[in-house]
C-alpha positions in Angstrom: 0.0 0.0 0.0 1.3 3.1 -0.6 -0.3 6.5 1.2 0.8 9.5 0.8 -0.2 10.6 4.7 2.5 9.1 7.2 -0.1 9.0 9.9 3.0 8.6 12.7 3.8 12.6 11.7 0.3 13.4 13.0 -0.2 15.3 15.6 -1.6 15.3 18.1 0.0 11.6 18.4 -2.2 8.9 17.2 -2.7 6.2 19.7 -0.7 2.8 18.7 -2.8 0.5 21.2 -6.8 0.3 22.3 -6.3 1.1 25.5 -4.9 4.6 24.4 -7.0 5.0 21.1 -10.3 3.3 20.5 -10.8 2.4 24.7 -9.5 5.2 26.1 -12.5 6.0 28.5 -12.5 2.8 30.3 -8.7 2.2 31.1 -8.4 6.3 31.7 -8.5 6.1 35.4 -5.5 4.2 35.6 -2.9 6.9 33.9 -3.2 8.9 37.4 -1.5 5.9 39.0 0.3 3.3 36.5 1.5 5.7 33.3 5.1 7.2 32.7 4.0 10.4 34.4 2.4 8.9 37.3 5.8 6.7 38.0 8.0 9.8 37.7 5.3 11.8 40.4 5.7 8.8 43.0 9.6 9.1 42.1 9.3 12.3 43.1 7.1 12.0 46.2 9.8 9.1 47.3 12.7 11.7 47.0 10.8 14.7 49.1 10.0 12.0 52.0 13.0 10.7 52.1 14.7 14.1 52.5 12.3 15.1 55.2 12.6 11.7 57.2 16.3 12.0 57.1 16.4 15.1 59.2 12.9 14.4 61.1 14.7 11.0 62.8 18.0 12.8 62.7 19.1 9.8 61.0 22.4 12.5 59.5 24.1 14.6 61.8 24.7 17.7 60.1 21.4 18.0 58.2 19.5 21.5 58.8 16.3 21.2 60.5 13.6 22.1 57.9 10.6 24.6 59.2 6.8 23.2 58.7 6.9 25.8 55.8 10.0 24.1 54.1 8.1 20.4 54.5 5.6 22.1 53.2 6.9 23.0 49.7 8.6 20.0 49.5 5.3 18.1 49.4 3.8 20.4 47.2 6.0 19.6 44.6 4.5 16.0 43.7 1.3 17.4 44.7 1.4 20.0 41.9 3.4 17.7 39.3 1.5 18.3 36.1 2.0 19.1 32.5 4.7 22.0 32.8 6.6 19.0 35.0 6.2 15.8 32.8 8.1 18.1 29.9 10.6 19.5 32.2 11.6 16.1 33.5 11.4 14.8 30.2 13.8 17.4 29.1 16.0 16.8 32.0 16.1 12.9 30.9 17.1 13.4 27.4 19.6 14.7 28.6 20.8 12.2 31.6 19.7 8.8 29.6 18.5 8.0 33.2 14.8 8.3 34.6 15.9 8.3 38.6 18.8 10.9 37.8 16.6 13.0 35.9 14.1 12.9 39.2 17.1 13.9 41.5 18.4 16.6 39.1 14.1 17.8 38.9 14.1 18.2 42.3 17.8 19.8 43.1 16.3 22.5 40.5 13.4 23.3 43.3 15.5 23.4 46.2 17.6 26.0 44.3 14.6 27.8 43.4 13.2 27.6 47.3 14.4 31.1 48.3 12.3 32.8 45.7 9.3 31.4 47.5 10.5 31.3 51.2 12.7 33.7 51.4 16.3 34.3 51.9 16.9 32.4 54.9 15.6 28.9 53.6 17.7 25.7 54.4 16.5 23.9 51.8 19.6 25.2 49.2 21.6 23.9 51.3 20.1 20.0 51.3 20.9 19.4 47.7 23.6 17.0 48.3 21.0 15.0 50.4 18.8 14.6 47.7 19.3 10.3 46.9 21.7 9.9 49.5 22.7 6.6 50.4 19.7 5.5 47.6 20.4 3.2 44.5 17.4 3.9 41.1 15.7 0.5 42.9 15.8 2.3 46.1 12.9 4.8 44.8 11.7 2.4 42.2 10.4 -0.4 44.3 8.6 2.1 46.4 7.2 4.3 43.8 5.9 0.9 42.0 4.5 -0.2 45.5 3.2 3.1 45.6 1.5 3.8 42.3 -0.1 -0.1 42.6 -1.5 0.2 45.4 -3.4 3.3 44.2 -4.6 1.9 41.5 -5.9 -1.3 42.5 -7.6 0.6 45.9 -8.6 3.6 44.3 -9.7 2.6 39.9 -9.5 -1.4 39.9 -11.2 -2.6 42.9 -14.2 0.2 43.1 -14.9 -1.5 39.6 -14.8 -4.6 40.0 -16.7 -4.7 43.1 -19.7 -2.9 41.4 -19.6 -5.6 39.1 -19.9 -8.3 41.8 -22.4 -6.1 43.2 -24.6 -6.3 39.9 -24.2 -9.7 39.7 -25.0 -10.4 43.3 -28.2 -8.2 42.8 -29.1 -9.9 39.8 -28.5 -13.4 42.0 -30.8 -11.8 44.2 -33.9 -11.0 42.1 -34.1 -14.3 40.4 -33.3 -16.7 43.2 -36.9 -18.4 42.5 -36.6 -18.4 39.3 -36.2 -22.4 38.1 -33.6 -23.2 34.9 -33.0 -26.6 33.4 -29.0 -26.9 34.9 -26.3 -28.5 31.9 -23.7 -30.6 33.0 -21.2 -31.6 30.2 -23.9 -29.8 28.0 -27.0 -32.1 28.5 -29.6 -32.0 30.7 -29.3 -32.2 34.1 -31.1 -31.4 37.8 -32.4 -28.5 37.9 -31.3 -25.0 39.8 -32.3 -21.4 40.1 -30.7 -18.8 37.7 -30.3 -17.0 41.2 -28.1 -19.5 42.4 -26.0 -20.0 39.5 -25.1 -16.2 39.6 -24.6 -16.7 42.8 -22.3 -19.1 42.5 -20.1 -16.6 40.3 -20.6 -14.0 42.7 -19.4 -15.5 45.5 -16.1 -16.8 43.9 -15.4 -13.1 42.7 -15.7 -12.1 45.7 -13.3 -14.6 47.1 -10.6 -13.3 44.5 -11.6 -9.8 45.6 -10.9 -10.0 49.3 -7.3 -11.7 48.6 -6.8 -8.8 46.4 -7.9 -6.2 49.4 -5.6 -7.8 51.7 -2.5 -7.8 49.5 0.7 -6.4 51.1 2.7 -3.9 48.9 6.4 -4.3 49.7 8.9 -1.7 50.0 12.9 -1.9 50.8 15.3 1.2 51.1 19.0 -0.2 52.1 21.3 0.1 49.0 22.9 -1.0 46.2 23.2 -4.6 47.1 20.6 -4.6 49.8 23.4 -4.5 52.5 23.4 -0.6 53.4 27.0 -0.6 52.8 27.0 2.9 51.9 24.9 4.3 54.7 26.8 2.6 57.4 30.1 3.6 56.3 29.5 6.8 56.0 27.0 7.4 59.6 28.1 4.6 61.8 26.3 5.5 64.3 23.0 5.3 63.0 20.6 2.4 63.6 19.4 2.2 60.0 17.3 -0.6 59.4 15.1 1.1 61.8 15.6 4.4 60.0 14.6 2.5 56.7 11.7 0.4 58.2 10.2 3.7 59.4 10.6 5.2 56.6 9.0 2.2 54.3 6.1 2.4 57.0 6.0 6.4 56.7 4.8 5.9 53.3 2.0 3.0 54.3 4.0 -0.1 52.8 5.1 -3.1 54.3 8.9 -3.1 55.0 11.1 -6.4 52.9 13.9 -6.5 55.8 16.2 -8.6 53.0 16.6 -8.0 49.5 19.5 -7.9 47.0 19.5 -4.7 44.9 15.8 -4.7 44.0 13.2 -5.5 45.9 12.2 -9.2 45.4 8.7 -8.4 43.5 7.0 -11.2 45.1 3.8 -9.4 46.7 3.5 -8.4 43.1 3.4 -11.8 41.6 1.3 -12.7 44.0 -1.5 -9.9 43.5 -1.2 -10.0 39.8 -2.0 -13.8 40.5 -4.7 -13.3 42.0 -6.8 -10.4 39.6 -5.5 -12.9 36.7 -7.5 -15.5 38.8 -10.8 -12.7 39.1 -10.3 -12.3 35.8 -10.4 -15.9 34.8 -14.1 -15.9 37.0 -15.3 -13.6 34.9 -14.4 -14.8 31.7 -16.5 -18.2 33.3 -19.2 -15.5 33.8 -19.1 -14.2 30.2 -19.0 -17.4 28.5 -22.1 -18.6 30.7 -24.2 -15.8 30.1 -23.4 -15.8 26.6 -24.7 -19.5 26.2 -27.4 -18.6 28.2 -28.3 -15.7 25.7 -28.0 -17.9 22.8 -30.3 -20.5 24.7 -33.2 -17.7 25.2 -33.0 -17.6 28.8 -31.6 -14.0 28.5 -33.0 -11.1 25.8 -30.6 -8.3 25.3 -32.0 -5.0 24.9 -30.9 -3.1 21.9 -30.6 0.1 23.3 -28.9 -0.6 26.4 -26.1 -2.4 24.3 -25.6 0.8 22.9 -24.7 -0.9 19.5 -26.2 -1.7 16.4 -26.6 -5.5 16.4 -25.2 -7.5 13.5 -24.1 -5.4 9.8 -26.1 -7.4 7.3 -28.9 -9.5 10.1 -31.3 -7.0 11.0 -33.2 -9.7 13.6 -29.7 -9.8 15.6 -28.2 -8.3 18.8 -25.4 -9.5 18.9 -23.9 -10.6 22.4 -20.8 -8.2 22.0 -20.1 -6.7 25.2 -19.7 -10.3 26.8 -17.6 -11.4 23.4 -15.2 -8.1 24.3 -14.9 -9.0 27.8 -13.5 -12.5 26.8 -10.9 -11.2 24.9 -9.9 -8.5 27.1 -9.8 -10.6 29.9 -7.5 -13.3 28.2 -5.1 -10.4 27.3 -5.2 -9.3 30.9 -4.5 -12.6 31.9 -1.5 -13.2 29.4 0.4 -10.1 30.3 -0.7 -10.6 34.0 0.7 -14.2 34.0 4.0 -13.0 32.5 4.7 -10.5 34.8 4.0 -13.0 37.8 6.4 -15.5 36.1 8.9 -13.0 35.3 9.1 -10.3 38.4 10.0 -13.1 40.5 13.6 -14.1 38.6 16.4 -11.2 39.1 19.6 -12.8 37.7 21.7 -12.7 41.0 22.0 -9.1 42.9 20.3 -7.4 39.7 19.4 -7.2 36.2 16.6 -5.2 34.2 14.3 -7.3 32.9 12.2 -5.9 35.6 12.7 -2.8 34.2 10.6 -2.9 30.9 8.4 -5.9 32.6 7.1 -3.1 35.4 6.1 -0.6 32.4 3.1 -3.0 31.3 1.5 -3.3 34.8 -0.8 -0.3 33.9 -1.5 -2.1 30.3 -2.5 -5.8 32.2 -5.3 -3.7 34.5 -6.2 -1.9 31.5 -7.7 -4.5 29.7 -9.2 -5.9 33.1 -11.1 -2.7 33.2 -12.0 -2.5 29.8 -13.5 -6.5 30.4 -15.5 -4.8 33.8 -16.7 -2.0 32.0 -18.2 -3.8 29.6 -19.8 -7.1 31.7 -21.0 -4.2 33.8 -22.7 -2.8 30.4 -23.5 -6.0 29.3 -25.3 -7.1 32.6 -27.1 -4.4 32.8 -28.7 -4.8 29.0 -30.3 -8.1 29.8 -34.2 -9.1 30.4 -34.3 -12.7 31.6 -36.8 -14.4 30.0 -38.7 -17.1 32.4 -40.9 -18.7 30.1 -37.9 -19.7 27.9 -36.4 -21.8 31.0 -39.9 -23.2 31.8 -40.5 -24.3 28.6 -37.1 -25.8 28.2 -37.6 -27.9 32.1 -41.1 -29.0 30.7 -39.2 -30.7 27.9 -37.3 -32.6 29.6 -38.9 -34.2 32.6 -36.2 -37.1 32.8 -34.1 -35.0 34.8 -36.5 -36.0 37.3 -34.1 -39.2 37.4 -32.5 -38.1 39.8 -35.5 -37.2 42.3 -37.4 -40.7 42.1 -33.9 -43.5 41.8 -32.4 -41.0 45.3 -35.8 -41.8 47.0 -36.2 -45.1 46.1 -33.2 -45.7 47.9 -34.2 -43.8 51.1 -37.3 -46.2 50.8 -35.6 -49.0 50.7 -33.3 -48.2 53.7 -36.1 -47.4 55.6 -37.5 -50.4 55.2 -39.5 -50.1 52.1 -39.8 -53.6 49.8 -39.7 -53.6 46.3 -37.4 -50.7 45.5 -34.2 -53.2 43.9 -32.2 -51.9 41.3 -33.8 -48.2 41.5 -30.6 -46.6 38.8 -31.0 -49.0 36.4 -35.0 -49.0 36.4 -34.8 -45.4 35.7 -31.1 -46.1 33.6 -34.3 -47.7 31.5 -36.7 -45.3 31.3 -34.6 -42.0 30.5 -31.5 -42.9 29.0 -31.8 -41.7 25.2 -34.8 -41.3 25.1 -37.4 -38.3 26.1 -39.9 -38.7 28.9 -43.1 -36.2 29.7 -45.1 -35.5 32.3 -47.3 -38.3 31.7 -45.1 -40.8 31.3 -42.6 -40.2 34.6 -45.8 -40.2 36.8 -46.8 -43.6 35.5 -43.6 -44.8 35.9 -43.9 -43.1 39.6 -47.1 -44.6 40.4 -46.3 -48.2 39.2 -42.9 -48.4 41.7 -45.3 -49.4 44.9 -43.2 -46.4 47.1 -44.9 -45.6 50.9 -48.0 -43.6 50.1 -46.5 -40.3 51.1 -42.7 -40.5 49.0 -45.5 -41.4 46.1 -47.6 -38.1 46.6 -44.6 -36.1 47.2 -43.1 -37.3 43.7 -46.2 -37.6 41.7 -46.3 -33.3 42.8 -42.6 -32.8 41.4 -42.5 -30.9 38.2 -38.9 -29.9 36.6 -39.5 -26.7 37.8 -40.2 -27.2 41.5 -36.6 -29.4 41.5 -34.5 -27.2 42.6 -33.7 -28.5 46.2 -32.2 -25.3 48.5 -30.9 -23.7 45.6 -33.4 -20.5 45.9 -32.2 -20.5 49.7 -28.4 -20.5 48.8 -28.7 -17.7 47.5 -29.0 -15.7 51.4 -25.0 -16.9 51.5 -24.2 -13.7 49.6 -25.5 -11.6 52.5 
């Protein structure tokens, strides 16, 4: 092909990947927390509090004492990091070749500029050489990563993907009572409640969700080798794994008391484990509701699909928004399982596959919420359609099977003659073959069972077989 537009010229910048072009809206919540920017703003943050801890434990002898105004433009300078910043510390890397030095070199610049805003007499000039003292790059990585995760998961992942769960569990609620013909291996089988099937799903989402909440984000501060070689030559005196567990608390993370040069990345592998496992749930959930949707057990409204329905097959609406969420959520899960397999493997004190490997955490979660946003869509486009799953129970009556060979047996055990063999008499009956109403109660009536087992069995319909299963449904609560 041959164009004579080179769209790469355009600006603005045309988006290379979905998540950036075509699904920006749904993954947009998590560029606060997981993007380029968002890294170089917790960098930031890391350097400011580890300058103020330093002098606040008096940790160096020799550091000034800063004033509560001095902390407090410190800390406004990752509060304010916007637009003007991102292009000033990407200048300032183009010209270092090195992210964390360009951070250092950012933040030098303000304390130079401190006087102009408080005054003549400020310290902070004066604390430039403090700035990544005693730190290696991994030193502020590990906690800005620990940092920027644990934001996005609490504050954009989570809220979503519980109001999915929520939905669902609703939607568990409402139709606890109503009966559906269940499918094992795809045939007919004993029937449940569409209420507890969902509920099923719900409550195993849930189960992923609370391992999620109670994830630990690891942090480390202690060197180039993990051995704070540097620190304790050059302050003896100073009791500084305390200083760095204090520090790693300060910022609300769990402190890693051994490490090599990075920090090990386990509490990562294990986390991203564990939404690749939610996600995995819900891909069960969009493959279950799409097969019910193809049975008639669920209508899709157009309008609330906010699509079109098929190109050429006017009668169609297409199941799309549980079709995306398949696909987004295998995506998650493949860049989700690599960085679990991968994070955990540092070739001996340090290399960088880490590095690049970190950069896609914000891509893996992307497609996550791309999948919730649209189940969540999908969901809430559906009318479940009750006389479709009546009608399909009232076809197939020998699923009722189960119900009389399972009493025949209590019969017998309680003493009841005439009940030998109960499996294969029904084996008889119902295997290959179809059975109505009719026909089972005749069967029923003929077996010679205690006069009230009988009555109770003759009154069983498919859709009154659903044992507890309406009643399961309270676990949610």
């Amino acid at each position: 092909m041959d164009f004579s537009v080179r769209l790469a010229d355009l600006e603005p910048s045309i988006a290379l990947g979905p998540l950036d072009g075509r699904y920006r809206a749904a993954a947009a919540p998590l560029v606060d927390h997981l993007s380029e920017a968002a890294l170089n703003r917790a960098r930031v943050h890391v350097e400011v509090e580890w300058l103020i801890h330093l002098g606040a434990v008096g940790a160096l002898p020799g550091a000034p004492h800063l004033s509560a105004a001095e902390v407090d433009y410190l800390r406004a300078i990752p509060a304010g990091f916007g637009a003007a910043e991102v292009s000033e510390l990407a200048g300032i890397e183009a010209e270092t070749r090195h992210d964390v030095k360009a951070v250092e070199y950012f933040l030098k610049r303000r304390l130079a500029a401190s006087p102009e805003h408080l005054g003549p007499e400020t310290v902070l000039p004066d604390t430039s050489e403090i700035v990544h003292i005693f730190c290696t790059s991994e030193d502020i990585n590990n906690l800005a990563y620990a940092l920027t995760v644990r934001s996005a998961i609490s504050a954009v992942w989570l809220p979503a993907a519980r109001q999915v769960t929520d939905d669902l569990a609703q939607m568990a609620r409402e139709h606890a009572n109503v009966p559906m013909l269940a499918r094992t291996h795809g045939q007919a089988a004993t029937p449940v409640t569409l209420g507890k099937e969902l509920a099923v799903l719900t409550h195993r989402l849930r189960r992923q969700l609370s391992r999620v909440d109670s994830a630990q984000y690891l942090g480390k501060i202690n060197g180039a080798t993990g051995t704070y070689g540097a620190h304790v030559i050059s302050v003896p005196q100073t009791d500084w794994e305390r200083v760095a567990k204090m520090f790693v608390e300060h910022l609300g993370l769990t402190w890693n008391p051994l490490t090599t040069q990075i920090e090990s990345h386990d509490w990562q592998a294990e986390l991203y484990g564990d939404i690749a496992r939610f996600n995995r749930v819900l891909h069960n959930l969009a493959t279950d509701v799409w097969t019910y949707i193809s049975l008639g057990y669920f209508t899709q409204r157009l309008s609330a699909q906010g699509s079109t329905g098929s190109s050429t097959m006017p009668h169609k609406v297409n199941p799309i928004r549980f079709e995306n969420a398949e696909a987004n959520l295998e995506i998650s899960c493949a860049l989700l399982d690599t960085l679990s397999a991968t994070l955990v493997t540092s070739r001996l004190q340090r290399d960088l596959t880490d590095s690049t490997t970190q950069r896609n955490i914000g891509v893996g979660l992307g497609h996550s919420m791309l999948a919730l946003d649209n189940v969540r869509r999908g969901l809430a486009g559906l009318d479940v359609s009750a006389e479709a799953m009546v009608q399909d129970l009232n076809g197939n009556w020998e699923v009722l099977g189960e119900a009389v060979q399972s009493a025949m047996r209590a019969a017998s055990v309680a003493g009841a003659q005439g009940m030998a063999d109960p499996y294969e008499r029904l084996k008889d009956l119902t295997r290959g073959r179809r059975v109505d109403g009719a026909a089972m109660r005749a069967f029923i009536a003929d077996l010679g069972l205690p006069e009230e087992v009988e009555a109770r069995l003759l009154d069983l319909t498919p859709a009154t077989y659903t044992g507890l299963a309406a009643q399961l449904v309270a676990h949610l609560e």
